[in-house]
C-alpha positions as CSV (number, residue, x, y, z in Angstrom):
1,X,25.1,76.0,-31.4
2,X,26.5,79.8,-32.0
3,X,29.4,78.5,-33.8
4,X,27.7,75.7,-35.5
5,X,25.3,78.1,-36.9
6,X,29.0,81.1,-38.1
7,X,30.3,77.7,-39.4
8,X,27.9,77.2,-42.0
9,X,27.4,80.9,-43.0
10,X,31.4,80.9,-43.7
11,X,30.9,77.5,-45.6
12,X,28.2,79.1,-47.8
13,X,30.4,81.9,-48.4
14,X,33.7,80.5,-48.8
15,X,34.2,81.2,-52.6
16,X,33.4,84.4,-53.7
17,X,33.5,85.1,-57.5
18,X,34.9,89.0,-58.9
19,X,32.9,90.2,-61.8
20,X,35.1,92.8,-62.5
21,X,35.0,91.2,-66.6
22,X,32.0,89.4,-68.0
23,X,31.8,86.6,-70.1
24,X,33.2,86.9,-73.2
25,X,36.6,86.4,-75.6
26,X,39.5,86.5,-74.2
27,X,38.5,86.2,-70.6
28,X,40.4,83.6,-68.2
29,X,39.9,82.8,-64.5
30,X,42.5,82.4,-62.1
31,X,41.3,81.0,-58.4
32,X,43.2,82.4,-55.6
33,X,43.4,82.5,-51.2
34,X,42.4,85.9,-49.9
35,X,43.0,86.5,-46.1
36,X,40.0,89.0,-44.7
37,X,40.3,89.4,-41.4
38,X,39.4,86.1,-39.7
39,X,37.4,85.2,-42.8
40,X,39.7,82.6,-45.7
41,X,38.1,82.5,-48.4
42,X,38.6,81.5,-52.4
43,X,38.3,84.6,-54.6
44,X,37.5,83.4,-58.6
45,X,39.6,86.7,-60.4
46,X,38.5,87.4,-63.8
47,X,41.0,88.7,-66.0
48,X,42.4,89.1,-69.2
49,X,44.5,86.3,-71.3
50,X,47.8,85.9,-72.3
51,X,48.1,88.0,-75.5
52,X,45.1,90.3,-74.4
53,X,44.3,93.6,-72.5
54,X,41.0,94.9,-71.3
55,X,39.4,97.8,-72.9
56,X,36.5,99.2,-70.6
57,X,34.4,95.6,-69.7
58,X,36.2,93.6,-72.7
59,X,39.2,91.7,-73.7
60,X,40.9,93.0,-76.6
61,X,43.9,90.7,-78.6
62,X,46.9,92.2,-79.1
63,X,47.7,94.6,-82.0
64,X,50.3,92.0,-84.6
65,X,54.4,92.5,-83.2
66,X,52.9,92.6,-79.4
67,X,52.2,90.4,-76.4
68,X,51.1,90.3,-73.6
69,X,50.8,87.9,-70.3
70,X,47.7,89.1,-68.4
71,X,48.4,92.7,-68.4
72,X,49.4,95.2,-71.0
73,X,50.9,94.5,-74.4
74,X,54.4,95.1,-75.2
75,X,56.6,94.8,-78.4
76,X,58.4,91.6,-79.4
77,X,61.8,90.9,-78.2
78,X,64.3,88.4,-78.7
79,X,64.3,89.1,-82.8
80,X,60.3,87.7,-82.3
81,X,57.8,89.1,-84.8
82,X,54.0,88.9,-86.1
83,X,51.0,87.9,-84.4
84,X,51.4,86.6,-80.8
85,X,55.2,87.3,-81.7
86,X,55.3,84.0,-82.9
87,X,58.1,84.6,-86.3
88,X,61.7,84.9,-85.4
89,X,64.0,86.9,-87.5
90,X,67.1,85.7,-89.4
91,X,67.8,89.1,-91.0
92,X,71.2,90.0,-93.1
93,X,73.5,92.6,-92.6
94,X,71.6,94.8,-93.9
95,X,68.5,94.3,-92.5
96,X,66.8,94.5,-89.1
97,X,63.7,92.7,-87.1
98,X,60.7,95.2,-87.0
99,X,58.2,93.5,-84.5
100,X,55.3,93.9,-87.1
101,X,56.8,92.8,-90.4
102,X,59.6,90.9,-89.3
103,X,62.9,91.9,-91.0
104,X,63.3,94.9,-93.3
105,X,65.7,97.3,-94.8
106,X,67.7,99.4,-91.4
107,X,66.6,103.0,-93.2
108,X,62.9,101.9,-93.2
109,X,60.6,103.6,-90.9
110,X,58.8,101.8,-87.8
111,X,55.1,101.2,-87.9
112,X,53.5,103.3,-84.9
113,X,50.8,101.5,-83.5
114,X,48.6,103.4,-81.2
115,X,46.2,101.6,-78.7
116,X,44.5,101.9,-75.1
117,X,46.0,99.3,-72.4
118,X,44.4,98.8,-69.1
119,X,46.8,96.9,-66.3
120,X,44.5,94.1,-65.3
121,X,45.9,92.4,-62.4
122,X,48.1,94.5,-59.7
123,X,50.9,93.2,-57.6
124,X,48.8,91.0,-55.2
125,X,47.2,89.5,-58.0
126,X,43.5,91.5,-57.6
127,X,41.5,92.6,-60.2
128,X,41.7,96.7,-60.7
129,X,38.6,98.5,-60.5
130,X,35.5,96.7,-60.0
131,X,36.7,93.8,-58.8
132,X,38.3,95.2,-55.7
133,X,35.1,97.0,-54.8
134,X,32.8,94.0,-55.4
135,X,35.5,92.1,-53.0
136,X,35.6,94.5,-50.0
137,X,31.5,94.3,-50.6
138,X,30.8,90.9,-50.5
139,X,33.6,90.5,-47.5
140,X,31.5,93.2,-45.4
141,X,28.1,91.3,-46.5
142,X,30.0,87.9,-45.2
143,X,30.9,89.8,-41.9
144,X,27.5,91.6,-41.5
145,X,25.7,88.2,-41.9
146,X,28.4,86.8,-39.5
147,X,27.5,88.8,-37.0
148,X,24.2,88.5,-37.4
149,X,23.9,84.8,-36.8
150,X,26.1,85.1,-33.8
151,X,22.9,87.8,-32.6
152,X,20.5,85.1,-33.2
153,X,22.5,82.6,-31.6
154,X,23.4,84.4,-28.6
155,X,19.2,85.1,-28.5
156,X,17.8,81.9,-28.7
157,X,20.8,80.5,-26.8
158,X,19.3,83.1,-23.8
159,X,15.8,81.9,-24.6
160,X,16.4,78.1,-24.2
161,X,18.2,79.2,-20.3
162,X,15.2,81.0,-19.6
163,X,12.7,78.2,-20.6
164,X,14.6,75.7,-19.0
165,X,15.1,78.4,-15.2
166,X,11.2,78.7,-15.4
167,X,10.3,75.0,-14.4
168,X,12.9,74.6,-11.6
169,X,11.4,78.2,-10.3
170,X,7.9,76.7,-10.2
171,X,9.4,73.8,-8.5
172,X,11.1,75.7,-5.9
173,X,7.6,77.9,-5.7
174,X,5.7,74.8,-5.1
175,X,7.8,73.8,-3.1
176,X,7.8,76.4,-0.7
177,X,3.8,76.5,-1.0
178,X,3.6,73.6,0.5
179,X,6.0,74.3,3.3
180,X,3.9,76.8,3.9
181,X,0.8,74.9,4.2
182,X,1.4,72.7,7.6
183,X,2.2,76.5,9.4
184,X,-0.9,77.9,8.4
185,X,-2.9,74.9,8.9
186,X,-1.1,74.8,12.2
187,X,-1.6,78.6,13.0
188,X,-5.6,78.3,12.1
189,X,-6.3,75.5,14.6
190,X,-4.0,76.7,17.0
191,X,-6.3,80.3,16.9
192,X,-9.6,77.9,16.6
193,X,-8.6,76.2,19.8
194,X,-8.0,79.7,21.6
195,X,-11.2,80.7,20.4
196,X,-12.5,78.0,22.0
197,X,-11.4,78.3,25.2
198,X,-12.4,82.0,25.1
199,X,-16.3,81.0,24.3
200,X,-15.9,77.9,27.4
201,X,-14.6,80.6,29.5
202,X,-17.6,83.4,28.6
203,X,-20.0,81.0,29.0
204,X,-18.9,79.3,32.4
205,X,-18.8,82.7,33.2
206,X,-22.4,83.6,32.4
207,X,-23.5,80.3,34.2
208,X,-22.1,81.2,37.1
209,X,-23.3,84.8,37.0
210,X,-26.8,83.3,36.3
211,X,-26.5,81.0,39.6
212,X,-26.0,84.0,41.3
């Protein structure tokens, strides 16, 4: 019954969704196994596109002549270009591939781009930030209620032993009442009888003392 009842609890609780990002452009879900403890369960990570990185609660696209796969942006390679770096560059002699404007003149100056980038998923593939913390709490809220069930079942489990000792001890009780019984009832006209003799006796007696 105990297990029946941890069984279910860890069925409710078997996928657990991060909210590390809300809703919102950008945003892509990526369903994973986490191992916690003795505990498997299916953690919903919520991170960032390809070709986006998070600023604060948000997904921002890429600045043109970057890209990114999930986690910060980084300039074109491979003579790639533009917007998603999707323009390749055939330049001359005389020419190079800028990652903004594809190609342009070697002497000319590269655009500086400035921008915040936030890494987004870590080696192990969990969300930074929030989304670890809201997974160690909802994995301590699964155990808590865990072992909370397994008090409850271990309880009534007792409770049911109990209720079923008490009629067999009633049993036995009667049981032994009415062993009982026969020696008492045996005892009581056993003294009756010697009582009897005892009043025959006085009253012979007195007869006799009478006769006198």
């Amino acid at each position: 019954m105990v297990w029946i009842l941890v069984k279910s609890l860890l069925i409710i609780f078997t996928t657990i969704q991060v909210r590390g990002l809300p809703p919102g452009p950008g945003v892509c879900e990526k369903t994973q196994r986490v191992q916690q403890g003795m505990i498997n369960t299916t953690v919903i990570v919520k991170h960032c596109c390809n070709n986006y990185y998070q600023i604060d609660e948000r997904c921002v696209e890429c600045p043109i002549g970057h890209i990114s796969k999930g986690g910060n942006c980084t300039k074109c390679v491979d003579e790639r270009y533009g917007s998603k770096c999707a323009g390749k560059c055939r330049c001359n002699s005389t020419e190079r591939c800028d990652n903004v404007k594809g190609c342009i003149p070697v002497n000319a100056g590269d655009e500086i781009t400035t921008y915040k980038t936030v890494m987004v998923l870590n080696a192990g593939g969990q969300t930074a930030g929030n989304g670890n913390s809201n997974v160690v709490i909802y994995v301590i809220c699964v155990a808590a209620g865990s072992v909370l069930i397994v008090i409850c079942g271990i309880f009534v489990k007792n409770r049911e032993a109990v209720c079923r000792r008490k009629p067999t001890t009633i049993a036995m009780e009667n049981a032994t009442r009415k062993r009982k019984e026969p020696e008492l009832s045996f005892e009581k006209k056993t003294k009756k009888k010697k009582e009897s003799m005892y009043a025959d006796i006085n009253e012979k007696y007195m007869i006799n003392f009478d006769g006198e």
